[in-house]
N, CA, C and O atoms as a Tinker XYZ file with bonds, in Angstrom:
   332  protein
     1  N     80.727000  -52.716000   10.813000    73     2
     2  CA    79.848000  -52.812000    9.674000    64     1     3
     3  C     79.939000  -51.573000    8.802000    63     2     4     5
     4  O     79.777000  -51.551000    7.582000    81     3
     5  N     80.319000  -50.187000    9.864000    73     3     6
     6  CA    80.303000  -49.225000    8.791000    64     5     7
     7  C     81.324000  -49.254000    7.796000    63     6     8     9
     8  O     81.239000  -48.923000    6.614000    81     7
     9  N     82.436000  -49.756000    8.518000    73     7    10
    10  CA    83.596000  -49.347000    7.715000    64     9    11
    11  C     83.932000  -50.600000    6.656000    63    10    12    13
    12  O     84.745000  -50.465000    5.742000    81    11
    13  N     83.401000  -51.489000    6.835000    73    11    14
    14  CA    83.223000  -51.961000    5.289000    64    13    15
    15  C     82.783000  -52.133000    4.191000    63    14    16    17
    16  O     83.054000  -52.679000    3.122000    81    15
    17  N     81.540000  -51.158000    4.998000    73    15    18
    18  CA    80.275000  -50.316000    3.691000    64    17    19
    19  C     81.726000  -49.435000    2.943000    63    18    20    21
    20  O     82.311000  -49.417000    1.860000    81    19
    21  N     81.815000  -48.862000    4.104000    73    19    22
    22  CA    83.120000  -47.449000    2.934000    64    21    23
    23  C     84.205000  -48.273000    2.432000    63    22    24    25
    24  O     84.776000  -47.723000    1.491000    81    23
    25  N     84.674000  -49.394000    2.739000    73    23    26
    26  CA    85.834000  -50.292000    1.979000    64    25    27
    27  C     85.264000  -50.702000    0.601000    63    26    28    29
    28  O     85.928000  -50.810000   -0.430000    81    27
    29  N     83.807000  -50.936000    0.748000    73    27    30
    30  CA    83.484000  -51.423000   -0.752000    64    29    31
    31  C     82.678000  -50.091000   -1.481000    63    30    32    33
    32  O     82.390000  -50.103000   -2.678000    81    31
    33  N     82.408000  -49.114000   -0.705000    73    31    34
    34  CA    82.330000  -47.344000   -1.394000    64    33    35
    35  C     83.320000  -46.911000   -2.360000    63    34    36    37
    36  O     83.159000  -46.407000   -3.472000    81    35
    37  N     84.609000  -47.268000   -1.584000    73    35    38
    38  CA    85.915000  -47.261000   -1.625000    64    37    39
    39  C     86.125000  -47.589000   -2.766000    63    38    40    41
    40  O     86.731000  -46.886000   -3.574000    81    39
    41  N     85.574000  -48.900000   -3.035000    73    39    42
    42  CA    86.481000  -50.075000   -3.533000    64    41    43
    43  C     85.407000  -49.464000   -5.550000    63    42    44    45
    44  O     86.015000  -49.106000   -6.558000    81    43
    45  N     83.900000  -49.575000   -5.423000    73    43    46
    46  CA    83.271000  -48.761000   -6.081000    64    45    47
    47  C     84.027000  -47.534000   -6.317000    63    46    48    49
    48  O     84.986000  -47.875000   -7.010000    81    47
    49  N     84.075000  -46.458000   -6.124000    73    47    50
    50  CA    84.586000  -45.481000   -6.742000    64    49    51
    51  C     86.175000  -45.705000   -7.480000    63    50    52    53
    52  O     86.426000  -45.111000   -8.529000    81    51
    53  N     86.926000  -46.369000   -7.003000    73    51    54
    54  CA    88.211000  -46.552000   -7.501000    64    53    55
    55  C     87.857000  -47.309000   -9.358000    63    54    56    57
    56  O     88.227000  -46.905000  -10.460000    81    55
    57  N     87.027000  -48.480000   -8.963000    73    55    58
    58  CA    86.527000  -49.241000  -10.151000    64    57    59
    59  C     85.874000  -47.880000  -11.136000    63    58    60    61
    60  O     86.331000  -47.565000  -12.235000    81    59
    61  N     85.020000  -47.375000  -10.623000    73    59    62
    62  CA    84.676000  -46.207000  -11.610000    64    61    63
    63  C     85.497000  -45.212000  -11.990000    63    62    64    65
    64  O     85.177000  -44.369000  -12.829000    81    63
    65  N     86.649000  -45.253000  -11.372000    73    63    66
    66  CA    86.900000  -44.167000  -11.501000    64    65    67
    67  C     88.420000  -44.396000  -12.874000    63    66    68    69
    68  O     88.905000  -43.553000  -13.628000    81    67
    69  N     88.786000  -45.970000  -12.681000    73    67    70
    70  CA    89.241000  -47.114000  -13.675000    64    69    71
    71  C     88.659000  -46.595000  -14.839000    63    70    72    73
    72  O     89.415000  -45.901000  -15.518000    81    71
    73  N     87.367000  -46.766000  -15.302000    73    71    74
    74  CA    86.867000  -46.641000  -16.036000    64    73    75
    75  C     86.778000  -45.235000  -17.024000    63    74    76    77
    76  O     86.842000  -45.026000  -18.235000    81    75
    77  N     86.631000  -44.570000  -16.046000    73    75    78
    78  CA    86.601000  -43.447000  -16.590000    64    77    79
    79  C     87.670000  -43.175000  -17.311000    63    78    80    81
    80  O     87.490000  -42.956000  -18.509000    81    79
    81  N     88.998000  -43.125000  -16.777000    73    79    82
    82  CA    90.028000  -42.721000  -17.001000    64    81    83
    83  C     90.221000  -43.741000  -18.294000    63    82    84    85
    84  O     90.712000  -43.243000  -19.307000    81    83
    85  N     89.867000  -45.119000  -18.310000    73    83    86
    86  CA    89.820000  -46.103000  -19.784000    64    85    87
    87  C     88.995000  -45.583000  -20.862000    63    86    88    89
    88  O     89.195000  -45.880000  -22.040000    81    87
    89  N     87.899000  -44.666000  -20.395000    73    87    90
    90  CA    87.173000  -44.121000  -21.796000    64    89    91
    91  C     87.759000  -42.981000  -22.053000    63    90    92    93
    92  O     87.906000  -42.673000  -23.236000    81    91
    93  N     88.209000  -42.125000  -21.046000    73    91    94
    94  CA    88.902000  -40.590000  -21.545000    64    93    95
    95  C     89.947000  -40.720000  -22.173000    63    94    96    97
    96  O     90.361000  -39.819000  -22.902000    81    95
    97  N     90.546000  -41.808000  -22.021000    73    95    98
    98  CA    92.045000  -42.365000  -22.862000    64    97    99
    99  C     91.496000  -42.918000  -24.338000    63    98   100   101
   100  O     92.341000  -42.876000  -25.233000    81    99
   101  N     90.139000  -43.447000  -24.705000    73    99   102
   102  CA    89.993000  -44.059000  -25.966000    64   101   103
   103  C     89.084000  -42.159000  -26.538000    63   102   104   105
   104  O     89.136000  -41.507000  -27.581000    81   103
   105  N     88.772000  -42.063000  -25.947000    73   103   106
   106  CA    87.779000  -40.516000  -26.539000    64   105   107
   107  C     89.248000  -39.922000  -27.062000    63   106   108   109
   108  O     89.314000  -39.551000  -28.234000    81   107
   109  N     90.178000  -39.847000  -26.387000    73   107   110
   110  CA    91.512000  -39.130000  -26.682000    64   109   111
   111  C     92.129000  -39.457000  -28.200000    63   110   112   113
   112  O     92.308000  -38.852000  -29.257000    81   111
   113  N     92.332000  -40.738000  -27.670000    73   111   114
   114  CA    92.525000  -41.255000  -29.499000    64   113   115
   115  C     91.790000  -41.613000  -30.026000    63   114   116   117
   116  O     92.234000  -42.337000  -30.918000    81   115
   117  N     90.369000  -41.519000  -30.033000    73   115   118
   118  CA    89.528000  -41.085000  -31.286000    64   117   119
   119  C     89.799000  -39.848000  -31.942000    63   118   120   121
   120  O     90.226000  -39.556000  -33.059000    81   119
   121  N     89.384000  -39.110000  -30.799000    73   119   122
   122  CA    90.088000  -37.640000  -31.143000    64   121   123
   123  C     91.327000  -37.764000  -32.428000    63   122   124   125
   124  O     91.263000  -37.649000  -33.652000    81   123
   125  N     92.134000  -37.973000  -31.736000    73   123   126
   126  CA    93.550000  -37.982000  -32.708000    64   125   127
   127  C     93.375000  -38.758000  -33.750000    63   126   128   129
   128  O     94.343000  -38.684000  -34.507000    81   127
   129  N     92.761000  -39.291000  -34.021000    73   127   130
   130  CA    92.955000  -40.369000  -35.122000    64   129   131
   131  C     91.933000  -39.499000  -35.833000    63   130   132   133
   132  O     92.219000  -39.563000  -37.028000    81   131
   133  N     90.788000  -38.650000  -35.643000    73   131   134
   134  CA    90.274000  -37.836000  -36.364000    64   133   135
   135  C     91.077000  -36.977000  -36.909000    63   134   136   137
   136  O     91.290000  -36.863000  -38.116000    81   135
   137  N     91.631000  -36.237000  -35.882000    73   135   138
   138  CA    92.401000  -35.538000  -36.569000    64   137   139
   139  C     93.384000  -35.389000  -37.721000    63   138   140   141
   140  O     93.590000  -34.499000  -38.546000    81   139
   141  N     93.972000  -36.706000  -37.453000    73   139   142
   142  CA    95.066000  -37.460000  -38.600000    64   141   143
   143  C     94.582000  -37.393000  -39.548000    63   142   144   145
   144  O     95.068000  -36.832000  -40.530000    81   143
   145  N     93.366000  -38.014000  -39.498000    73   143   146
   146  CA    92.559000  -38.151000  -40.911000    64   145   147
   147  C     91.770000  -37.412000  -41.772000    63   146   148   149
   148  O     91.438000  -37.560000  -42.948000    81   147
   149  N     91.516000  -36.471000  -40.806000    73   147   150
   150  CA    91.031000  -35.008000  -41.610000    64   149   151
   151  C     92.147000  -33.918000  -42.004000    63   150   152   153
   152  O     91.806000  -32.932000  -42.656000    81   151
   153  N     93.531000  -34.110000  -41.590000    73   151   154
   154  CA    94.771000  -33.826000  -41.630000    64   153   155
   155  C     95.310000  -34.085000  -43.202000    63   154   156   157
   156  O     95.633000  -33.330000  -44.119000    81   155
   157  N     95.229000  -35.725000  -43.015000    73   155   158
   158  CA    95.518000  -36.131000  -44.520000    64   157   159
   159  C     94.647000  -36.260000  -45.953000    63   158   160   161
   160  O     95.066000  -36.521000  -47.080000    81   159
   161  N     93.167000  -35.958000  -45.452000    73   159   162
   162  CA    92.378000  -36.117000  -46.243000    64   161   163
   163  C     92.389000  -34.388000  -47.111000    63   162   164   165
   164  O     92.296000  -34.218000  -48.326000    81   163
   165  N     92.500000  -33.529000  -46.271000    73   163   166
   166  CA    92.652000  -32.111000  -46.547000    64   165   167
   167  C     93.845000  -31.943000  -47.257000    63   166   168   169
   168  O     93.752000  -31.125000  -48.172000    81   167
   169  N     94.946000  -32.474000  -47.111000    73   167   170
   170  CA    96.251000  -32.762000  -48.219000    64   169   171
   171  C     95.917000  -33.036000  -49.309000    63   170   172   173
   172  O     96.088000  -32.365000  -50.327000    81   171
   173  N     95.482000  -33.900000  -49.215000    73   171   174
   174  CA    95.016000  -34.937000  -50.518000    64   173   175
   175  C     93.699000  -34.660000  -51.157000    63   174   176   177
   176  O     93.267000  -35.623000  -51.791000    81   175
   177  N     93.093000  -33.801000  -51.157000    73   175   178
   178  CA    91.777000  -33.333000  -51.703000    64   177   179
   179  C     92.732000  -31.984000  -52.625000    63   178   180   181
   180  O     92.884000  -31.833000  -53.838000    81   179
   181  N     93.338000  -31.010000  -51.234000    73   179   182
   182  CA    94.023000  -29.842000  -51.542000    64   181   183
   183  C     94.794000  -29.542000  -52.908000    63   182   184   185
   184  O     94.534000  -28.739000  -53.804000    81   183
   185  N     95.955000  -30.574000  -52.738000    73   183   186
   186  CA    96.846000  -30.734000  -53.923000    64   185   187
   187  C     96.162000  -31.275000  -55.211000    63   186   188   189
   188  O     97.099000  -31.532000  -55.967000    81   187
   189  N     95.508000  -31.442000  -55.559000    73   187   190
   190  CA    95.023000  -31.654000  -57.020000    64   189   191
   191  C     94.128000  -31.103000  -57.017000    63   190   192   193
   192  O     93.558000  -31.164000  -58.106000    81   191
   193  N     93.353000  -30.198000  -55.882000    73   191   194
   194  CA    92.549000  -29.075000  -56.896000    64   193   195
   195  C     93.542000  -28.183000  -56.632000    63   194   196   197
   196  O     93.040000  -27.350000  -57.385000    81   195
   197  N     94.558000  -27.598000  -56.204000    73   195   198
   198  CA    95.755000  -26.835000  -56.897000    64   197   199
   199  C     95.775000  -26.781000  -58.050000    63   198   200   201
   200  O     95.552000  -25.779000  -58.729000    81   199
   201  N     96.069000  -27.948000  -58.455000    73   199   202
   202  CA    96.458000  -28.320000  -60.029000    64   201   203
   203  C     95.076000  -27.873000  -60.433000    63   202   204   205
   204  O     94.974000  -26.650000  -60.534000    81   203
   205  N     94.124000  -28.485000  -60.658000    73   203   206
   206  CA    93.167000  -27.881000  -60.969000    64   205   207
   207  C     92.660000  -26.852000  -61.948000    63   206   208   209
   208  O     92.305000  -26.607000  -63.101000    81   207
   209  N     92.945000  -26.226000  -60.203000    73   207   210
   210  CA    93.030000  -24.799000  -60.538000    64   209   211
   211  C     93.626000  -23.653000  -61.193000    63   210   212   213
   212  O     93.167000  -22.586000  -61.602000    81   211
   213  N     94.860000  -24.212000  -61.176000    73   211   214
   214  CA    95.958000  -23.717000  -62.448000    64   213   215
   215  C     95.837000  -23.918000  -63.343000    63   214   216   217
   216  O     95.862000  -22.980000  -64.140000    81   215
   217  N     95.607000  -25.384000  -63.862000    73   215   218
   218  CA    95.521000  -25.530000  -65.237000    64   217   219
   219  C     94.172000  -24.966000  -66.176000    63   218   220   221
   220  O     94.092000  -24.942000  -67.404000    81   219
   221  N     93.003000  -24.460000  -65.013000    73   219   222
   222  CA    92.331000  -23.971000  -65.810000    64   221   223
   223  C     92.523000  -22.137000  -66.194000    63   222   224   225
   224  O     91.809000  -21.391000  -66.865000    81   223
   225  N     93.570000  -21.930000  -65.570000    73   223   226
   226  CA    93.550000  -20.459000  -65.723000    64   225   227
   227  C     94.419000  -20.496000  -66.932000    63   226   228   229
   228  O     94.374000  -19.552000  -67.720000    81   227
   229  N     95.416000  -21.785000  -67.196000    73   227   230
   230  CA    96.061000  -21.873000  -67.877000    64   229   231
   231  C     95.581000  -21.868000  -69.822000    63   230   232   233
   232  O     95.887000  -21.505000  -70.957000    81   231
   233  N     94.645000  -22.572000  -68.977000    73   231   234
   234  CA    93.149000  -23.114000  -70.578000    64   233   235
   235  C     92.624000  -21.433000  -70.735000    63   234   236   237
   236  O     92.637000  -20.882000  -71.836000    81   235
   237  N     92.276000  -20.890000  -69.773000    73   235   238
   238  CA    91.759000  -19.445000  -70.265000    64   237   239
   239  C     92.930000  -18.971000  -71.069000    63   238   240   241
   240  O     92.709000  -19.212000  -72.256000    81   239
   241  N     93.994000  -18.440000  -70.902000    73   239   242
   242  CA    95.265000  -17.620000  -70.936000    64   241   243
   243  C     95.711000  -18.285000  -72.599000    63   242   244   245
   244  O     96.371000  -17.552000  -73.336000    81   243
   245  N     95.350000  -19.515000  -73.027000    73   243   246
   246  CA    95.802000  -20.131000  -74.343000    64   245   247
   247  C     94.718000  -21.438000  -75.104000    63   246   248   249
   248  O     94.910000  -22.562000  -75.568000    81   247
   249  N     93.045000  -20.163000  -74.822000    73   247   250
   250  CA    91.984000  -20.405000  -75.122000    64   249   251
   251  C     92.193000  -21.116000  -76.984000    63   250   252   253
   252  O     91.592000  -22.050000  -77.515000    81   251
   253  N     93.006000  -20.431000  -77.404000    73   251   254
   254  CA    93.234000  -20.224000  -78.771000    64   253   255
   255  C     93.767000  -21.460000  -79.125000    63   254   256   257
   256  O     93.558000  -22.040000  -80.191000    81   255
   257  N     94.293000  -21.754000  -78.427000    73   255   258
   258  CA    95.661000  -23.117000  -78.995000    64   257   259
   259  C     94.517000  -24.293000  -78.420000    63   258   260   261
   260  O     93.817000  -24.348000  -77.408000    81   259
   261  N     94.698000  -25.140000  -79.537000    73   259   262
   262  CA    93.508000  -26.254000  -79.374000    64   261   263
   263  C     94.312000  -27.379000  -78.635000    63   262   264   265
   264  O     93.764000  -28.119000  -77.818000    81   263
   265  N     95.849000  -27.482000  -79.016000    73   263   266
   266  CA    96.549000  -28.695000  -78.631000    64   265   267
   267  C     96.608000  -28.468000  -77.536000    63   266   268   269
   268  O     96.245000  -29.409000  -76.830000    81   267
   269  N     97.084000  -27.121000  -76.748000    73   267   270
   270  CA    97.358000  -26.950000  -75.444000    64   269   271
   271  C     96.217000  -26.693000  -74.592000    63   270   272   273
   272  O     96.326000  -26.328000  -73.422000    81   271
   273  N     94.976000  -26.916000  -75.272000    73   271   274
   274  CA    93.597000  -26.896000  -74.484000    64   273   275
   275  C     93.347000  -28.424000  -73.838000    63   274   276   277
   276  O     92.832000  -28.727000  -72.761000    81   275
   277  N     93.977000  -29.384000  -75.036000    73   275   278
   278  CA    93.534000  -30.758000  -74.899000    64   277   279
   279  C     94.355000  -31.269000  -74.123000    63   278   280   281
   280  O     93.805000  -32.267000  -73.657000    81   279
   281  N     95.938000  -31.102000  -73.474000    73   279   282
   282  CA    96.678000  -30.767000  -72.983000    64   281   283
   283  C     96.366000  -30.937000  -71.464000    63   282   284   285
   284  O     96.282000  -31.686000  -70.490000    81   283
   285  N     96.230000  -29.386000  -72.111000    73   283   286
   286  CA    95.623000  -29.103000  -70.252000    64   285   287
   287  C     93.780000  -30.113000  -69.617000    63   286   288   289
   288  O     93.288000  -30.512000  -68.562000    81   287
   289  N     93.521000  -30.084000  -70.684000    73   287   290
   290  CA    92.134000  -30.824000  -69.991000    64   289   291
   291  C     92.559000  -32.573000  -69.855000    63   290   292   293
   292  O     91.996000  -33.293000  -69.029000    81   291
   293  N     93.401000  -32.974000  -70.601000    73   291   294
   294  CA    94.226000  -34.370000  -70.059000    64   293   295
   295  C     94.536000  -33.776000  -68.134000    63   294   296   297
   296  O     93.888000  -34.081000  -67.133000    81   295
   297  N     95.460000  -33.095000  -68.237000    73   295   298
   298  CA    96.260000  -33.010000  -67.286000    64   297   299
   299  C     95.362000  -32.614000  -65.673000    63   298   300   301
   300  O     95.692000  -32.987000  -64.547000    81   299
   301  N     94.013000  -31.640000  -66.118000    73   299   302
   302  CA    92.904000  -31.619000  -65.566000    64   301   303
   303  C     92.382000  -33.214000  -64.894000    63   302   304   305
   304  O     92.618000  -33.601000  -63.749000    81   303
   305  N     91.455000  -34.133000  -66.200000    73   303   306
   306  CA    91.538000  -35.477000  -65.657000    64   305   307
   307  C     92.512000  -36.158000  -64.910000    63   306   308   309
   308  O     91.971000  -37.053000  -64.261000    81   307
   309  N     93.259000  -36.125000  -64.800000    73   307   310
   310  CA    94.440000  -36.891000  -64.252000    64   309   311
   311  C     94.370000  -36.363000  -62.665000    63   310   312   313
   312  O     94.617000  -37.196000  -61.794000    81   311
   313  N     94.084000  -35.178000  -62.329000    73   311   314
   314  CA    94.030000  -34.422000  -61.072000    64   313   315
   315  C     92.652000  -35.136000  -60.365000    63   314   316   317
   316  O     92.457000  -35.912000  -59.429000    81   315
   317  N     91.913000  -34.504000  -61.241000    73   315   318
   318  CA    90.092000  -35.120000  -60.668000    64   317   319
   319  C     90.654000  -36.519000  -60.458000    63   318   320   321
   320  O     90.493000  -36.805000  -59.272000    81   319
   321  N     91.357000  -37.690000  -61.243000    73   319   322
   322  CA    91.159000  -38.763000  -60.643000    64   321   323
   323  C     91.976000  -39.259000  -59.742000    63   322   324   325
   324  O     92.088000  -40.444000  -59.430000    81   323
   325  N     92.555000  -38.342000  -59.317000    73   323   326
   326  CA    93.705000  -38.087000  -58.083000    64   325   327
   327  C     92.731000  -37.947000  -56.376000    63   326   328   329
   328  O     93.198000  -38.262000  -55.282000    81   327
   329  N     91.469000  -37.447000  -56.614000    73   327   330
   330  CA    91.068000  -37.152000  -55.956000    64   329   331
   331  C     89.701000  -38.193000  -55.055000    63   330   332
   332  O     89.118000  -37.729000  -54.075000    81   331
């Protein structure tokens, strides 16, 4: 009688222990798939406020010139809606 209490102890811990190892494997690639995505989202936010950011130093530097203000604030929009 004892020893088939511990066959199904046994048999319990193995099943849990199934399990476990099935959620530490999905926590894993949650993980990663976060990562990916905060990976590519940080790319893609990054690169057009680059631009951004240049083109407004660019607007300071040729404050004077109206065409190349309008120019650059086109080229500005185009970034923001990149984003």
């Amino acid at each position: 009688m004892i020893i088939s209490e511990m066959e199904e102890a046994n048999k319990n811990l193995k099943e849990a222990k199934n399990i476990a190892i099935e959620a530490l494997q999905t926590a894993e690639n949650a993980n990663k798939a976060k990562t990916d995505f905060l990976s590519n989202m940080s790319h893609d936010i990054r690169t057009p406020m680059n631009a951004i950011i240049g083109i407004i130093s660019l607007i300071r530097h040729n404050a004077g010139d109206k065409e190349k203000v309008i120019e650059y604030a086109d080229k500005i929009a185009i970034s923001s809606q990149h984003l």
